[in-house]
C-alpha positions in Angstrom: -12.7 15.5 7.7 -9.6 17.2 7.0 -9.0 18.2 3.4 -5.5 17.4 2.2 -3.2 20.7 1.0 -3.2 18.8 -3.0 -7.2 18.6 -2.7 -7.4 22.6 -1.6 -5.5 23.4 -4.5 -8.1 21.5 -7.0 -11.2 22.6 -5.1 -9.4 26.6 -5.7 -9.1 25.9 -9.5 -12.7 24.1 -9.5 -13.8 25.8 -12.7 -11.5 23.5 -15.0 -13.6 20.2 -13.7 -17.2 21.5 -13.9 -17.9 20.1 -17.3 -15.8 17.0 -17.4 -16.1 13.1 -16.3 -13.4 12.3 -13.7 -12.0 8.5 -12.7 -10.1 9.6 -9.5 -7.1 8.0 -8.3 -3.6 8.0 -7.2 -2.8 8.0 -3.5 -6.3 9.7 -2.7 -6.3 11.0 0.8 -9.5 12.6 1.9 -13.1 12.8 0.1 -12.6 15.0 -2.4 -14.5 13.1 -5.2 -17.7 13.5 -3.0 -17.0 17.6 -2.9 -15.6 18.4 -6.1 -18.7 19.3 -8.5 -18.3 17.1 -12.1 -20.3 16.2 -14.4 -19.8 12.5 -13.6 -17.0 10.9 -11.2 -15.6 7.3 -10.0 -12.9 6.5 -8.1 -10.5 4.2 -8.0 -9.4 2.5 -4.9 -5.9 0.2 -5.2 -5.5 0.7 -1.2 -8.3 -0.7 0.8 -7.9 1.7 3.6 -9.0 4.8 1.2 -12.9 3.3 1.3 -12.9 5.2 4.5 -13.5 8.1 2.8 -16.0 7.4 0.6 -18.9 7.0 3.1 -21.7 8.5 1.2 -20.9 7.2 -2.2 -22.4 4.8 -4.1 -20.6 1.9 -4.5 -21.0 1.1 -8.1 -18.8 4.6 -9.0 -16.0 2.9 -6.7 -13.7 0.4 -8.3 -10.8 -1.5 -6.6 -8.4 -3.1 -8.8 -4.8 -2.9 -8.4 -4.7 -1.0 -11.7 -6.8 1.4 -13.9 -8.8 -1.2 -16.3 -11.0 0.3 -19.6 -14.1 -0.6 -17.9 -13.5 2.2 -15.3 -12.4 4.9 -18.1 -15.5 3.4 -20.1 -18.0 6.7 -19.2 -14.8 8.9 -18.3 -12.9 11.5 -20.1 -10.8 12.9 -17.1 -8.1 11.2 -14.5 -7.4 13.0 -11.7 -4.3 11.0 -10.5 -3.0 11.8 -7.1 1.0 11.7 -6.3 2.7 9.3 -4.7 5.9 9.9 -3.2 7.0 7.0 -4.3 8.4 7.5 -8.5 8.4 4.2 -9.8 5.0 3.6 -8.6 3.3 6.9 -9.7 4.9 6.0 -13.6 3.9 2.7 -13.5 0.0 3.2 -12.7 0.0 6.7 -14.9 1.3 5.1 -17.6 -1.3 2.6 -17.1 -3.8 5.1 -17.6 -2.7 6.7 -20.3 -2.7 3.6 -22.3 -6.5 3.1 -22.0 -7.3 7.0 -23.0 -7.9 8.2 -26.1 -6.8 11.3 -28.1 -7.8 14.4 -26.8 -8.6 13.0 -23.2 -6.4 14.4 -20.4 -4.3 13.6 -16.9 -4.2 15.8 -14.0 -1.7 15.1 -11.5 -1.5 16.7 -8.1 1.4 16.5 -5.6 2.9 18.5 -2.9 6.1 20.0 -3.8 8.4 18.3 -1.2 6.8 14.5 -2.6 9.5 14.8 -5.3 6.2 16.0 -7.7 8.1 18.6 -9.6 11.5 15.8 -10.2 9.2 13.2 -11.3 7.3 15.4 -14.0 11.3 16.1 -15.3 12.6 12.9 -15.1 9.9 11.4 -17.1 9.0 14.3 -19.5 10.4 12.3 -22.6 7.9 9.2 -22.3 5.2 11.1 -20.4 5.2 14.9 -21.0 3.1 17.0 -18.2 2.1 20.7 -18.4 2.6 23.0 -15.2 -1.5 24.6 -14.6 -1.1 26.0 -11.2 1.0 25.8 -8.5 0.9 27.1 -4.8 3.3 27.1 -1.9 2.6 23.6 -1.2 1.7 22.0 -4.1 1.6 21.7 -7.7 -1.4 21.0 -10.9 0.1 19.6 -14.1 -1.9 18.6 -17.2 -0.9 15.5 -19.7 -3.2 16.0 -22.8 -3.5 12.5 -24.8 -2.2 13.0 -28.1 -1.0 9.5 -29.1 -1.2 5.9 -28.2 1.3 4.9 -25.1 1.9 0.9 -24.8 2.1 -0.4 -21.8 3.0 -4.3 -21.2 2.5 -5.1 -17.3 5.0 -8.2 -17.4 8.1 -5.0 -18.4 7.2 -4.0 -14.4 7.7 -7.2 -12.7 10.5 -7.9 -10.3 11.5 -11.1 -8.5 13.9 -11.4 -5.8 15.2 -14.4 -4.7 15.4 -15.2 -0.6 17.6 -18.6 -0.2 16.5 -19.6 -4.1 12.6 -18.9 -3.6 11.7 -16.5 -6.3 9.4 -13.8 -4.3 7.5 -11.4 -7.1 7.3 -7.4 -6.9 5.3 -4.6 -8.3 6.6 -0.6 -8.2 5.4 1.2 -5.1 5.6 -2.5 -3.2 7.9 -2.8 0.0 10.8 -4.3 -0.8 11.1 -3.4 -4.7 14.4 -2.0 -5.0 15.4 -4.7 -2.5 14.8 -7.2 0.0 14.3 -5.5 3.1 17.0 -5.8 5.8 14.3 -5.3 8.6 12.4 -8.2 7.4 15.8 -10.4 7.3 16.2 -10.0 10.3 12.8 -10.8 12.1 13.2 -14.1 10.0 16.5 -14.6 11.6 14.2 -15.0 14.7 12.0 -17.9 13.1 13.4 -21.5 14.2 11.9 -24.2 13.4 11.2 -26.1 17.2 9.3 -23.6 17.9 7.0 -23.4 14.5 5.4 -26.3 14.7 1.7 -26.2 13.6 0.8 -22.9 14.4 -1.6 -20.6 13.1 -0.3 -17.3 11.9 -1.4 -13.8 11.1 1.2 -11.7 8.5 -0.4 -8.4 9.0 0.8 -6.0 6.3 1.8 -8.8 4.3 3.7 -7.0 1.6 5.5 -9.2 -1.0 4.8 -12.3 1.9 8.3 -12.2 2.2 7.9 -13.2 6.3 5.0 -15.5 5.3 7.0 -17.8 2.8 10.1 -17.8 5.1 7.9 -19.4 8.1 6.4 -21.7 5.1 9.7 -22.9 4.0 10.8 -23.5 7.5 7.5 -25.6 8.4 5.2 -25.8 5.7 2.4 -27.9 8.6 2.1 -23.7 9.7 -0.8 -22.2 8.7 -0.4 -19.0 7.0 -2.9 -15.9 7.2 -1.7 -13.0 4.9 -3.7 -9.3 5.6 -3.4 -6.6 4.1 -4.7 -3.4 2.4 -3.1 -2.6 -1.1 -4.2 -5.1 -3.9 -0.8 -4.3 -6.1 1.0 -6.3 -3.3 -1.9 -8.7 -2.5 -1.7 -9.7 -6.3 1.8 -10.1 -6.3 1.6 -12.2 -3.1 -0.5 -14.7 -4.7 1.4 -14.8 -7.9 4.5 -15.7 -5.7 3.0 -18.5 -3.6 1.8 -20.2 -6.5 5.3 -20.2 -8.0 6.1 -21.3 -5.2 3.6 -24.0 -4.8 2.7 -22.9 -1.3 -0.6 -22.5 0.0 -1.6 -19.4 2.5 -5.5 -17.6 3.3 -5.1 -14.1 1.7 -7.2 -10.8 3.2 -7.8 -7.8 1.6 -7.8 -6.1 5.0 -7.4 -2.8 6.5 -5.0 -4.1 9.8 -7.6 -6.3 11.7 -10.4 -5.5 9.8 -11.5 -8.3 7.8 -9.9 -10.9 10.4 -12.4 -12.6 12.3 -10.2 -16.2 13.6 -7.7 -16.3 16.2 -4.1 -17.0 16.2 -1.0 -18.8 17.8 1.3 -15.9 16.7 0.9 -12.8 14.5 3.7 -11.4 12.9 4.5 -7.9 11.3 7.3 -5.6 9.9 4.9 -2.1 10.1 5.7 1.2 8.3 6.1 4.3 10.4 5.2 6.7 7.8 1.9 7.8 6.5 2.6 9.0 3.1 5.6 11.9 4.1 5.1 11.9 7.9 6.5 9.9 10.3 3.5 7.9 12.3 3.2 5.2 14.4 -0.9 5.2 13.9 -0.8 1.7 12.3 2.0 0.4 14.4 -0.1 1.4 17.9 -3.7 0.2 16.4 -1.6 -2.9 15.4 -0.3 -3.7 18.7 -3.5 -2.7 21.0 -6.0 -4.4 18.8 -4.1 -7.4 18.8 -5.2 -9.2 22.2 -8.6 -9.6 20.3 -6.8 -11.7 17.6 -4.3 -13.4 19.9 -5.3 -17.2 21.5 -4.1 -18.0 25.0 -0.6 -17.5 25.3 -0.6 -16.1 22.0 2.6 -14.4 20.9 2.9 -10.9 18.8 6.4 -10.3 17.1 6.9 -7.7 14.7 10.6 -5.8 13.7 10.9 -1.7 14.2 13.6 0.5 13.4 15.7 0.6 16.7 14.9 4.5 16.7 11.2 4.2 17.8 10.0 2.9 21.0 7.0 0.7 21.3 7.6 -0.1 25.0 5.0 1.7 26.5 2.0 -0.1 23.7 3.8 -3.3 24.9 3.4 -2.7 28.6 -0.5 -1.8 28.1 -1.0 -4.7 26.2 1.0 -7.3 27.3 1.4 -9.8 30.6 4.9 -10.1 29.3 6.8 -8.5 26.7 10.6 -8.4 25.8 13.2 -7.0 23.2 14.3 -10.9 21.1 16.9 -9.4 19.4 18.4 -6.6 18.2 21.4 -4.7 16.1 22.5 -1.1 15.2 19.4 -0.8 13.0 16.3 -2.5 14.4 14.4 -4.2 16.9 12.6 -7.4 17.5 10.1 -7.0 19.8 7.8 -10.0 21.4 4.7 -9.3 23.6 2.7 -12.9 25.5 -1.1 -12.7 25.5 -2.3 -14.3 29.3 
């Protein structure tokens, strides 16, 4: 397995984690906490997909909770915190953190210099002050040593949007925080009510359900099947269909991989970035994996930025496939299982 340029940097300075008890987390990308010599580690998993790395660990050091609880911290005297490019998130969760540990306990977080690392650590310096340790071409170590206690109320973080009067609920780092995504506006533009009648439906990469309670509140008799992998949005999912009083099947679920029914249509609006880099990874294992999920005449339909083609996946997959709809910025596309 590939180690990641943030974990070479810690494995390089190894010497300052020898002695000390280390909760990993953060946006951890390889299986560092399995190399890295500690006295005692855990990690905690938010993202689903990340178990994939932790192969030869034993499960009860692995904790997956949307957020850092004191349970995990409970033997721990360390966080190694792992940056995500996305600010708002990264403040949210380390503040989190910081809240549970005590005096003299301490923070490293690790970034790459072109994730906006360096910004973050000024922009927030008055509520959350970090110490530059090391840096390298690529990345950079800082160091928050606890000195007081830092509050942190998780109902200050909430955000709800509202789609035609239906409250939808957000967390930082979620899809559709800042706002609701034009790319998902327009794939619902595509949902008309003739033609979802009864169906069964997959919302892989589920999000905020955003797509999921648009189908609902044009046929509620659909049944609703939300997947996906990061448990800050699956708990905000949840909290918004019971606002809403709207029922849905919810799956922790890495694409397909805790599906095991079959449905009338599945329905998507996929990234096509992995962390910094452009990749259509998800997008392709979405799309060719899907005949498995799909019933007999079974439709897929998901919404991609009108710069990338999917054509070719399509026309592997596919009896029939064909662009619904499009405009300057995306795509609808629609493939027809046999």
């Amino acid at each position: 397995m590939n180690i990641t340029n943030e974990s070479k940097l810690i494995l390089k300075n190894k010497n300052i984690f020898f002695k000390k008890k280390i909760l990993f987390s953060g946006n951890i990308q390889d299986s560092l906490p399995e190399i890295l010599k500690t006295k005692l580690s855990y990690i905690h998993i938010q993202k689903y997909h990340f178990l994939k790395y932790f192969l030869k660990t034993n499960k009860k050091k692995i904790f997956t909770n949307f957020l850092v609880t004191k349970k995990m911290l409970k033997n721990c005297n360390t966080v190694i915190y792992f940056f995500s490019k996305n600010k708002k998130e990264t403040f949210f969760q380390i503040k989190n953190i910081a809240s549970l540990l005590k005096k003299k306990e301490k923070i490293f977080l690790i970034g790459e210099n072109k994730s906006g690392i360096n910004s973050f650590v000024k922009y927030f310096k008055k509520e959350i002050f970090f110490e530059k340790i090391t840096y390298g071409r690529k990345c950079t170590l800082y160091i928050h040593n606890i000195k007081e206690k830092i509050s942190f109320e998780l109902n200050n973080f909430y955000k709800i949007h509202y789609w035609k009067k239906t409250p939808i609920i957000f967390l930082p780092g979620m899809f559709g925080y800042n706002k609701l995504d034009l790319g998902s506006k327009f794939l619902i533009s595509t949902f008309k009510k003739n033609k979802l009648f009864n169906k069964k439906v997959l919302d892989i990469g589920s999000g905020s359900g955003f797509l999921s309670i648009a189908i609902l509140k044009i046929m509620q008799k659909n049944k609703i099947t939300l997947s996906e992998s990061c448990l800050t949005s699956m708990k905000c999912c949840k909290k918004t269909f019971k606002l809403n009083n709207l029922y849905a099947n919810f799956k922790i679920s890495n694409i397909y991989s805790c599906i095991n029914k079959k449905f009338d249509l599945i329905i998507s609006n996929p990234p096509i970035h992995n962390n910094l880099k452009k990749s259509l990874k998800f997008i392709k294992k979405m799309i060719y994996q899907s005949r498995l999920y799909l019933k007999k005449k079974g439709e897929l339909r998901l919404v991609i930025n009108k710069s990338v083609s999917c054509n070719k996946y399509f026309i592997d997959n596919f009896y029939k496939f064909n662009i619904l709809k499009e405009n300057n910025f995306f795509k609808i596309y629609q493939g027809f299982k046999e």
